[in-house]
C-alpha positions as CSV (number, residue, x, y, z in Angstrom):
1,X,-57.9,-37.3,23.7
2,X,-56.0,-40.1,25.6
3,X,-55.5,-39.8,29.0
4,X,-53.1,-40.4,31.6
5,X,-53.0,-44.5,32.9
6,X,-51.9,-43.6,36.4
7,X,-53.9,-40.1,37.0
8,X,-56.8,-40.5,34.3
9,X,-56.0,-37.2,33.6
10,X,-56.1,-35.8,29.9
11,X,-53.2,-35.8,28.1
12,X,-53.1,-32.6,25.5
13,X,-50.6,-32.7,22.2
14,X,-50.1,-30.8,19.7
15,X,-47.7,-30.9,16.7
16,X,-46.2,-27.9,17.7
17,X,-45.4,-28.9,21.2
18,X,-41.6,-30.3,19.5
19,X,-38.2,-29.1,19.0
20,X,-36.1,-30.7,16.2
21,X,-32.1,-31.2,16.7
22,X,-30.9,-32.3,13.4
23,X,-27.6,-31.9,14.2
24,X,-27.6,-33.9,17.4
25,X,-30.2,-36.7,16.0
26,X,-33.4,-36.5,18.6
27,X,-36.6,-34.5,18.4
28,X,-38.2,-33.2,22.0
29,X,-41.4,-33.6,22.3
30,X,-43.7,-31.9,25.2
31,X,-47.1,-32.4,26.4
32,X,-49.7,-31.1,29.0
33,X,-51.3,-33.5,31.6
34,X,-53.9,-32.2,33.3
35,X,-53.4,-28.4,33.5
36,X,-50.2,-28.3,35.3
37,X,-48.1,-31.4,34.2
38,X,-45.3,-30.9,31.6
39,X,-43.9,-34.0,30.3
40,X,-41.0,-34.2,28.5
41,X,-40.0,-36.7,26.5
42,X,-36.9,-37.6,23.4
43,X,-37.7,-39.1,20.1
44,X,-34.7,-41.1,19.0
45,X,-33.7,-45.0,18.0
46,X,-30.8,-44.4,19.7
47,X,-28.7,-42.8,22.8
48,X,-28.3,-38.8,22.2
49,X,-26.9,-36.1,23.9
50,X,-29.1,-33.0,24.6
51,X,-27.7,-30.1,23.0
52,X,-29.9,-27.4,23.5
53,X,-32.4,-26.5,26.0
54,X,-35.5,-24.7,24.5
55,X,-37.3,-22.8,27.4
56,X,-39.3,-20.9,24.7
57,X,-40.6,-24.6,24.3
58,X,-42.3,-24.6,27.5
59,X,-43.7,-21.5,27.2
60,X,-45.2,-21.7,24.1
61,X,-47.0,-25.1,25.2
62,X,-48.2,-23.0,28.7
63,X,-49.4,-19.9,26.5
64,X,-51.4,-22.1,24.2
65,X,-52.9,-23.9,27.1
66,X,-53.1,-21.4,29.2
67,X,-50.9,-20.3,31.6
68,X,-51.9,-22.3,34.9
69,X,-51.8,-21.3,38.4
70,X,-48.8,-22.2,40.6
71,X,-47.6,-25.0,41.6
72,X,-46.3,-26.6,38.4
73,X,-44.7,-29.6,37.6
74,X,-42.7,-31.3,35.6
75,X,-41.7,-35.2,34.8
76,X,-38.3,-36.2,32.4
77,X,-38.5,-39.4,30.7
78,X,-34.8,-39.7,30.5
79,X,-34.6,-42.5,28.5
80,X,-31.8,-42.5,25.0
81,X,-30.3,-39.9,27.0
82,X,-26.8,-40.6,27.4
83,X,-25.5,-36.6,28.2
84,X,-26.3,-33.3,28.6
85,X,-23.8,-30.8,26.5
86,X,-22.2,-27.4,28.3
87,X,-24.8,-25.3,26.4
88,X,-27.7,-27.3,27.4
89,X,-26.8,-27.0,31.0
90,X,-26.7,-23.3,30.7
91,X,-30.4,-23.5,29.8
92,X,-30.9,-25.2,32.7
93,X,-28.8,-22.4,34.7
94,X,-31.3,-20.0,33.0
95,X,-34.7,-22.3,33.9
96,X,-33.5,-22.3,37.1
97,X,-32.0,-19.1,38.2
98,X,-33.2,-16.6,36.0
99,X,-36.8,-18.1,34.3
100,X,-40.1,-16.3,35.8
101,X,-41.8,-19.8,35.6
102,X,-40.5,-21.8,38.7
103,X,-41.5,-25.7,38.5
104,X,-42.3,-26.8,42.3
105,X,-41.5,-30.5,41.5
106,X,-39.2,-32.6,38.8
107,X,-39.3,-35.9,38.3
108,X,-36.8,-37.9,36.2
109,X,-37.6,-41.2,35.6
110,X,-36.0,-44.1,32.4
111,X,-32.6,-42.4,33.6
112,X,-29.8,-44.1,31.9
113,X,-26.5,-45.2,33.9
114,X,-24.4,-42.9,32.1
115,X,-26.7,-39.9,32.8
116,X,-27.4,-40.4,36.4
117,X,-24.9,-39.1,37.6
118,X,-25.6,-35.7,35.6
119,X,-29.6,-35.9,37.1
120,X,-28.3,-36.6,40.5
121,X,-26.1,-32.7,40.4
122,X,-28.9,-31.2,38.7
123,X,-30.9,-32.4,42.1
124,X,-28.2,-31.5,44.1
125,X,-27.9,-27.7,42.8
126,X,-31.2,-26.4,42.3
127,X,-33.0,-24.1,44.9
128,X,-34.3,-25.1,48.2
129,X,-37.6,-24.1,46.3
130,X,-37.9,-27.0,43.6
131,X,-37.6,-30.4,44.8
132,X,-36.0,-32.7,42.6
133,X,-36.5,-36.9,42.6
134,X,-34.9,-39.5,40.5
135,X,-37.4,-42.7,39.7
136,X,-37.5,-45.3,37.7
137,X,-40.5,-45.6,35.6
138,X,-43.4,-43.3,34.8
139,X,-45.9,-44.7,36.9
140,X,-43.4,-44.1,39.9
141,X,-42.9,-40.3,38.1
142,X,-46.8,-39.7,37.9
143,X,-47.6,-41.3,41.5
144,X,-44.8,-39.0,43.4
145,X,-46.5,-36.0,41.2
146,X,-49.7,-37.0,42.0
147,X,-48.7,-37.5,45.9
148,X,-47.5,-33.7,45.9
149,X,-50.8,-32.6,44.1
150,X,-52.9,-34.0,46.6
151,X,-50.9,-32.7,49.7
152,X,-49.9,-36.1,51.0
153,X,-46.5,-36.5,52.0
154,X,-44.6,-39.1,49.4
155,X,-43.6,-42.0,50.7
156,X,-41.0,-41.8,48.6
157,X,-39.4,-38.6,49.7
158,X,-36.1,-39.0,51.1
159,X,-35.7,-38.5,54.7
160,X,-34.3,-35.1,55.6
161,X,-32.1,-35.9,58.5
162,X,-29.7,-37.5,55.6
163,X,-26.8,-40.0,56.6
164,X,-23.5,-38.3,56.3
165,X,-22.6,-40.0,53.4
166,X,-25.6,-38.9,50.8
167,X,-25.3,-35.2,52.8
168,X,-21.6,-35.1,51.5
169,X,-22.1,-36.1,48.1
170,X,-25.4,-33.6,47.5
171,X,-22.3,-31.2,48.8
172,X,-20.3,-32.3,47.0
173,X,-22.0,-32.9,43.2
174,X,-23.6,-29.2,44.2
175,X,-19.9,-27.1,44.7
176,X,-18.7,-29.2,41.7
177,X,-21.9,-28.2,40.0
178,X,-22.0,-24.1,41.3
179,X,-18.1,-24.3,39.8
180,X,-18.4,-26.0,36.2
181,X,-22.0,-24.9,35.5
182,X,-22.8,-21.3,36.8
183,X,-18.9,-20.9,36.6
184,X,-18.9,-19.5,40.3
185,X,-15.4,-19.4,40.6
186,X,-15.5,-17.1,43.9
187,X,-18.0,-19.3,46.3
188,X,-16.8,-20.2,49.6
189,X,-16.1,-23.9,49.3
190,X,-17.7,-25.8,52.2
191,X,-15.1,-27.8,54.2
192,X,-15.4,-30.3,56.6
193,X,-13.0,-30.4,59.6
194,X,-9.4,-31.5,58.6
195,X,-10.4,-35.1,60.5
196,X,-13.1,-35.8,58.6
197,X,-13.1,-39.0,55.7
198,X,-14.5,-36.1,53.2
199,X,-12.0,-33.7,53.8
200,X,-9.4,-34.4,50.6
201,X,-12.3,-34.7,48.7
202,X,-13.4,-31.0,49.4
203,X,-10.2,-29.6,49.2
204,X,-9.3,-30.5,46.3
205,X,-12.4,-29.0,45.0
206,X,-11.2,-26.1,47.0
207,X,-8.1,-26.4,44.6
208,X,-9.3,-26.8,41.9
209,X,-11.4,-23.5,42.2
210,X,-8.2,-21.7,42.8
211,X,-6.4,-23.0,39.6
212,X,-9.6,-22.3,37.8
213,X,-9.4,-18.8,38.6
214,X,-5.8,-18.1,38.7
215,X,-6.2,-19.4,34.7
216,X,-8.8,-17.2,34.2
217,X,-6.8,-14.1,35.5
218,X,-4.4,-15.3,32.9
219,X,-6.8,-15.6,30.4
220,X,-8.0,-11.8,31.4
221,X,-4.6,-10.9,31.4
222,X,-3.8,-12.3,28.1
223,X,-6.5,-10.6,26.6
224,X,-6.0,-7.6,28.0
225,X,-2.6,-7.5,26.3
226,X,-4.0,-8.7,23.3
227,X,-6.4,-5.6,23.8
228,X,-3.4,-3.4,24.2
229,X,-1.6,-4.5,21.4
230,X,-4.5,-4.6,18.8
231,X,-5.3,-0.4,19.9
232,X,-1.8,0.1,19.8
233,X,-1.6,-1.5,16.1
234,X,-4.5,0.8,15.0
235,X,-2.9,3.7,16.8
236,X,0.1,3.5,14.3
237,X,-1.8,2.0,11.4
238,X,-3.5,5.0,11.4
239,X,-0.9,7.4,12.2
240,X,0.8,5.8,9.0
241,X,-2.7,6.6,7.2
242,X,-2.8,10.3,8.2
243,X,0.7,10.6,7.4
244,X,0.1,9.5,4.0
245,X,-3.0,11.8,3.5
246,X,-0.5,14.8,4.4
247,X,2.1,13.1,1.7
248,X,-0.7,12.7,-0.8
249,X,-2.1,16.3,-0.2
250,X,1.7,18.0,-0.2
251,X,2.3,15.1,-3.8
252,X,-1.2,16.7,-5.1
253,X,0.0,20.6,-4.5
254,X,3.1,19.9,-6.1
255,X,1.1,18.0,-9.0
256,X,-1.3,21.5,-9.4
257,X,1.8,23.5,-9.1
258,X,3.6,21.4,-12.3
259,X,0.4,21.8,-14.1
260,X,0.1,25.0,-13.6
261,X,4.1,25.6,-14.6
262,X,3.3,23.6,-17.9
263,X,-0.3,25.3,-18.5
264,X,2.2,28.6,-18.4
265,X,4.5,26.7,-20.5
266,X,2.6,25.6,-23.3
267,X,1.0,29.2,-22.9
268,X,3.9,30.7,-23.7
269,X,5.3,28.2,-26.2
270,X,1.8,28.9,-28.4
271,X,2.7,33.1,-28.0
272,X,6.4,31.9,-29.7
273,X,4.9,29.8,-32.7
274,X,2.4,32.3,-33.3
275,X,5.0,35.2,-33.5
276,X,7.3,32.4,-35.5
277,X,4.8,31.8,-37.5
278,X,3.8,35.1,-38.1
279,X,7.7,36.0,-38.9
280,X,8.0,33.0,-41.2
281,X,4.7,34.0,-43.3
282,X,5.6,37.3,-43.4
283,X,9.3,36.2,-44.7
284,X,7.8,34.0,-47.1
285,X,5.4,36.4,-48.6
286,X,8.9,38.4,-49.4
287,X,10.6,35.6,-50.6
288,X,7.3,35.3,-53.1
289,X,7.2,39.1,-54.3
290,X,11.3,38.6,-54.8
291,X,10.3,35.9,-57.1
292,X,7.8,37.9,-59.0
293,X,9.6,40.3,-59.5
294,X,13.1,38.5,-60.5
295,X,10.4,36.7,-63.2
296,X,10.1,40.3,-64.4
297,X,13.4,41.8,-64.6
298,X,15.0,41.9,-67.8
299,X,18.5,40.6,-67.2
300,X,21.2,37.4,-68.0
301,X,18.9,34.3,-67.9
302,X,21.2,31.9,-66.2
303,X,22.1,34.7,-63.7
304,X,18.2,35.4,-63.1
305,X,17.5,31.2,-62.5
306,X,20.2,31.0,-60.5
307,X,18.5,33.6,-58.1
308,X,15.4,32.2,-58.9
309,X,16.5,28.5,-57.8
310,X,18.4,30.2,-54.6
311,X,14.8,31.8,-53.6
312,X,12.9,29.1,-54.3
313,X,15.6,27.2,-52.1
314,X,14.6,29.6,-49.2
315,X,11.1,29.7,-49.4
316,X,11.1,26.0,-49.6
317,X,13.2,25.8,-46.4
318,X,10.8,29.0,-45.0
319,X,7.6,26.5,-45.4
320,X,9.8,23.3,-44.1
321,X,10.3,25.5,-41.1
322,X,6.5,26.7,-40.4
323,X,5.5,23.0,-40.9
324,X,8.4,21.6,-38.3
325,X,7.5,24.4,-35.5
326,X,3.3,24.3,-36.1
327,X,2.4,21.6,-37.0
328,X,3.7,18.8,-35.2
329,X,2.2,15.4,-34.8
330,X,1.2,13.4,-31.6
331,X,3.8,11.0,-32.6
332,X,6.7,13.4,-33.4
333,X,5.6,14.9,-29.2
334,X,6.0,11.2,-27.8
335,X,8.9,10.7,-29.7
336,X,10.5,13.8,-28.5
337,X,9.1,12.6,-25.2
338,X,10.7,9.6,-25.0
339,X,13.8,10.7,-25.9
340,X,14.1,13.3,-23.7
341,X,12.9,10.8,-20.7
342,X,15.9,8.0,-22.2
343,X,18.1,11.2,-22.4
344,X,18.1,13.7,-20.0
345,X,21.5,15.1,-20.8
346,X,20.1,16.6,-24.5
347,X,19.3,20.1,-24.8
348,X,16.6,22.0,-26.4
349,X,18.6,22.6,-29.5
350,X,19.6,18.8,-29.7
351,X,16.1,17.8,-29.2
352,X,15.3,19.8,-32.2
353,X,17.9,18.1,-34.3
354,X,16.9,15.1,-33.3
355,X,13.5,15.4,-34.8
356,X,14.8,17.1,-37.9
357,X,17.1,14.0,-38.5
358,X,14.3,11.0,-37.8
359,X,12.0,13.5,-40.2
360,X,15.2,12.7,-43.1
361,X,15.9,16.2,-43.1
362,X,19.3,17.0,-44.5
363,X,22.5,18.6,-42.5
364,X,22.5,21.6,-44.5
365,X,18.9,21.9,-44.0
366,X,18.5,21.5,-40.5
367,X,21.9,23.7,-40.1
368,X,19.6,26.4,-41.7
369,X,16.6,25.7,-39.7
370,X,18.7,26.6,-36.5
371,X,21.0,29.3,-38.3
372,X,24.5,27.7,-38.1
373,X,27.3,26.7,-40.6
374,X,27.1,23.4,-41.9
375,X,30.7,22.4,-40.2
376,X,28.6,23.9,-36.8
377,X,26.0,21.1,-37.6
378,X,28.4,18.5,-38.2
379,X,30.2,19.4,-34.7
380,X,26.3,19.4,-33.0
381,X,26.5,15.6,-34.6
382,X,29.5,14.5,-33.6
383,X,28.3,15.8,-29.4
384,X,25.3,14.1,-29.8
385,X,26.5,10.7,-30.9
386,X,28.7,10.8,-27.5
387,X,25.6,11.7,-25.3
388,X,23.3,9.0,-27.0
389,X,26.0,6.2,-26.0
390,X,26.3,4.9,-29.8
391,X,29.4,3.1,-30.9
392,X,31.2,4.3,-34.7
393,X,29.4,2.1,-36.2
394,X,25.5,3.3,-35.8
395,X,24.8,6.4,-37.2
396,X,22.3,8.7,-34.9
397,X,19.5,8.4,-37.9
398,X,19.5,4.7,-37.5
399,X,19.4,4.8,-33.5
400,X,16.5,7.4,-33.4
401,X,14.3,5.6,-36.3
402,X,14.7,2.2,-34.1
403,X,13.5,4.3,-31.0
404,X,10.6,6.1,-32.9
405,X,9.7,2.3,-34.1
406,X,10.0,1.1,-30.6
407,X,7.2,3.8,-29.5
């Protein structure tokens, strides 16, 4: 265990006792002299700028050492130290004003000319209850804390009836410090009397403090209405959702309602075919014992083929007819689905002859199938190739087998 060249006291270590900054390029390194020394200490090849304090540091190297008995102290060797960030002065503001671990003295020593003036605030703001010194070496650091441990009064202290000059920048560095670091935008400014050299100085401090918190009663106010404005946003956003539940709730009755129409539809459309069907098979069951019997009958042979040929005719157009109204395919209901959707304006009966013409059936047959004269049929065709848009030239067969082949 090495110890200390100025106190001979132990020095303890361990590899623990560290905090890495990548980021920022320096590793802290602590360690215990005596029983109530910290030293502190950066690990860089070149000048850093602290970045963030780690108070659990210090405890974790008083825990495992065990916790000592007040006073404690603490010595800075400043040196690579070039600046302190915002966030690492709020860790002071913590180890300071809020910490249950009060140091009685520290000691910065190895300061560097562009940090001094950042140490010589720090002494300036902290609590009549922790006296802070700037030195220049570690022996100097270690023979001021040595001086305090022994009850001696340092030699080195500073006097305390302070010229006017160091008493108004300590004043000074500390109101510039309660306002940028603890953000203590509401302290009473100390000014001197309107006479004095330091007055400007002060009062534009005093300034300053106002601008700083008239901006941030703008800032407050700015959010505030950005505040406003975001609840008032979700206020409507979700008016507009609740109002779309409703739609989609009154869309999805009128959905159950069409169903429930088409469910009765189809219903009664399978009642129909059934009864057609049942009319057509009992028609063509005739149109069979006709036959037989004609076969039978003893009369003119030309005459009896002609009413054979005429029956066979019917029960031919009987079975053409069961077939079109039962037994239709899923493409014959898309086509008749997608002509009624590209037509709107053909009824029921045209529908029908549409189908009966893409399935090649003939005008005198389909006239039959819907119980018209063949001059009826040919008017039905005439109507239909108005309403389908076609010029003279395109015949509605050719139309409907291009849509049916477009499916």
């Amino acid at each position: 265990m090495k110890n200390c060249p100025v106190s001979k006291l132990p020095i303890t270590s361990k590899p623990n006792w560290k905090s890495v900054q990548t980021e920022a390029g320096y590793v802290k390194h602590l360690s215990l002299i005596g029983t109530n020394i910290l030293h502190a200490c950066i690990e860089a090849d070149h000048q850093v700028t602290l970045s963030t304090l780690n108070n659990d540091l210090v405890k974790t190297v008083l825990s495992e050492s065990g916790t000592p008995a007040p006073p404690l102290y603490l010595i800075w060797d400043m040196h690579n130290v070039k600046d302190v960030s915002y966030d690492y002065k709020q860790g002071i503001n913590d180890l300071l004003f809020h910490w249950e671990l009060q140091f009685s003295v520290i000691v910065f020593y190895n300061i560097e000319p562009a940090c001094r003036i950042i140490t010589e605030t720090f002494a300036a703001m902290v609590p009549d209850t922790i006296t802070v010194l700037l030195r220049d070496n570690y022996q100097e650091a270690m023979s001021t804390i040595m001086d305090f441990q022994s009850g001696k009064a340092p030699a080195c202290l500073p006097d305390l009836n302070l010229d006017e000059e160091t008493s108004m920048k300590n004043e000074f560095l500390a109101t510039i410090a309660r306002i940028s670091w603890l953000n203590m935008l509401n302290q009473k400014v100390f000014l001197p009397s309107p006479d004095n050299h330091y007055y400007p100085y002060f009062k534009a401090v005093e300034l300053m403090q106002e601008d700083l918190k008239a901006r941030e009663a703008l800032n407050e106010k700015e959010l505030q209405q950005l505040k406003t404005d975001n609840e008032q946003k979700l206020t409507q956003k979700i008016i507009q959702l609740n109002a779309q539940i409703e739609l989609n709730k009154k869309e999805l009755q009128r959905f159950e309602q069409e169903r429930t129409a088409l469910k009765a539809r189809v219903a009664a459309q399978e009642m129909e075919m059934t009864r057609i069907s049942t009319a057509i098979g009992e028609k063509t069951s005739a149109l069979q014992l006709i036959c037989d019997q004609l076969t039978i009958l003893d009369i003119d042979p030309q005459f009896k083929q002609r009413l054979l040929d005429q029956c066979y005719t019917m029960l031919d157009t009987e079975l053409k007819q069961k077939r079109l109204k039962t037994e239709l395919t899923a493409g014959d209901s898309e086509f008749l689905s997608k002509l009624q959707k590209k037509h709107p304006n053909l009824n029921q009966r045209e529908l029908r002859v549409s189908l009966m013409v893409k399935l090649n059936y003939d005008t005198r047959e389909i006239a039959r199938s819907i119980g018209i004269s063949t001059r009826g049929m040919e008017s039905i065709r005439y109507r239909m190739h108005r309403k389908l848009g076609l010029d003279k030239h395109k015949s509605i067969k050719t139309y409907l087998s291009e849509l049916a082949t477009g499916l």
